[in-house]
N, C-alpha and C positions, 0 to 999 in steps of 0.2 A: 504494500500500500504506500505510494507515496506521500509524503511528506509535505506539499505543498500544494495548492490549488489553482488551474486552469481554466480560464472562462474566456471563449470569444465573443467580442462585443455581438458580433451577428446573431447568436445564439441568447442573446439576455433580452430581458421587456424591456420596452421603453412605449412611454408615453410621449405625447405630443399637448404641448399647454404652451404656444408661441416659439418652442425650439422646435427644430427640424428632428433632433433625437437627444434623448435623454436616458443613459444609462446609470444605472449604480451599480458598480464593482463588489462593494464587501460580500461578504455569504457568511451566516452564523461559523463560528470560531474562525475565523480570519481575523487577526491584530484586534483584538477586543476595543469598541469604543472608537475604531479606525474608521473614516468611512470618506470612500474614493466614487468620483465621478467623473464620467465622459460627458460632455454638453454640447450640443451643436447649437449655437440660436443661427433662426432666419436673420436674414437682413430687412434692419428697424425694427426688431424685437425687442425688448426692453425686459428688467427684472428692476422692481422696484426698490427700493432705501430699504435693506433691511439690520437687523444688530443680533449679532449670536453672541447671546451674554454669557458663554460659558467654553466658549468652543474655539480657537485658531483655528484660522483658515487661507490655504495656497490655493491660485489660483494660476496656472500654468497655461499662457494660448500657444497651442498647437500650430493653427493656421487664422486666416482671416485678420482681420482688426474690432476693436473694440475700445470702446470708451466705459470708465468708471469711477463713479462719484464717491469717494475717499475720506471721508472726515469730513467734507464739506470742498473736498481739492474734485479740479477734476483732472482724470490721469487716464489718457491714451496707448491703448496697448498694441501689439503687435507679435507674429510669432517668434516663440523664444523668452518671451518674457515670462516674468516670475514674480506674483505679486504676496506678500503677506501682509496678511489682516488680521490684527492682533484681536482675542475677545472685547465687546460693547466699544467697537470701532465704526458706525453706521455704512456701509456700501449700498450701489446699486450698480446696475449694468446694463450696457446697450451695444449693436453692435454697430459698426462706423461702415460706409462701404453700402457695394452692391453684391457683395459676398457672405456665407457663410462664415461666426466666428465659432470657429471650433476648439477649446479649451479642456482641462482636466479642473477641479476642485480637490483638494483632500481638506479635511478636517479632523485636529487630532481629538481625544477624547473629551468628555463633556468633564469641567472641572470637578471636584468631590464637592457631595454638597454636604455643606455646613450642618451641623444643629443646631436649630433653633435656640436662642439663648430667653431663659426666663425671666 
């Protein structure tokens, strides 16, 4: 039994909600808490101002261009580039172009959460 695990993108679900395709990579016990995605968006798609309050986040474009609203900055991508987004950092996303932006996402695990103090 090997030891590690093999998924082709062609082979996984994906959904359509304004990307052209939308995969997610992880599968139960795979890097616990790890969670890796393939993203295609259309050209003029948009993902709106969001805050992952507990979570870091890489944002890796593959191909295409893209723009991203950063803290309130706005920051123009292209492939090759490599973005992090530290936790309760606000982003959004759009793609630039009359092309597909095609990117990966990882997120590392959600931080521990606290007890409640009385």
């Amino acid at each position: 039994m090997p030891r590690y695990t093999l998924r082709r993108l062609h082979k996984l679900p994906s959904r359509d909600e304004g990307l052209r395709r939308y995969t997610v990579l992880n599968t139960p016990g795979m890097l616990v808490g790890l969670s890796v995605q393939h993203e295609v968006m259309r050209p003029g798609a948009e993902a709106p101002v969001q805050v992952e309050d507990e979570r870091g986040t890489l944002v890796f474009t593959l191909s295409g261009r893209g723009v991203m609203e950063l803290d309130g900055d706005r920051v123009e991508v292209a492939a090759n580039d490599l973005v992090h987004i530290p936790p309760a950092v606000p982003y959004g996303m759009k793609t630039l172009g009359t092309s597909d932006w095609t990117y990966m996402v990882v997120q590392g695990p959600a931080a521990a959460v606290r007890a409640a103090t009385g």
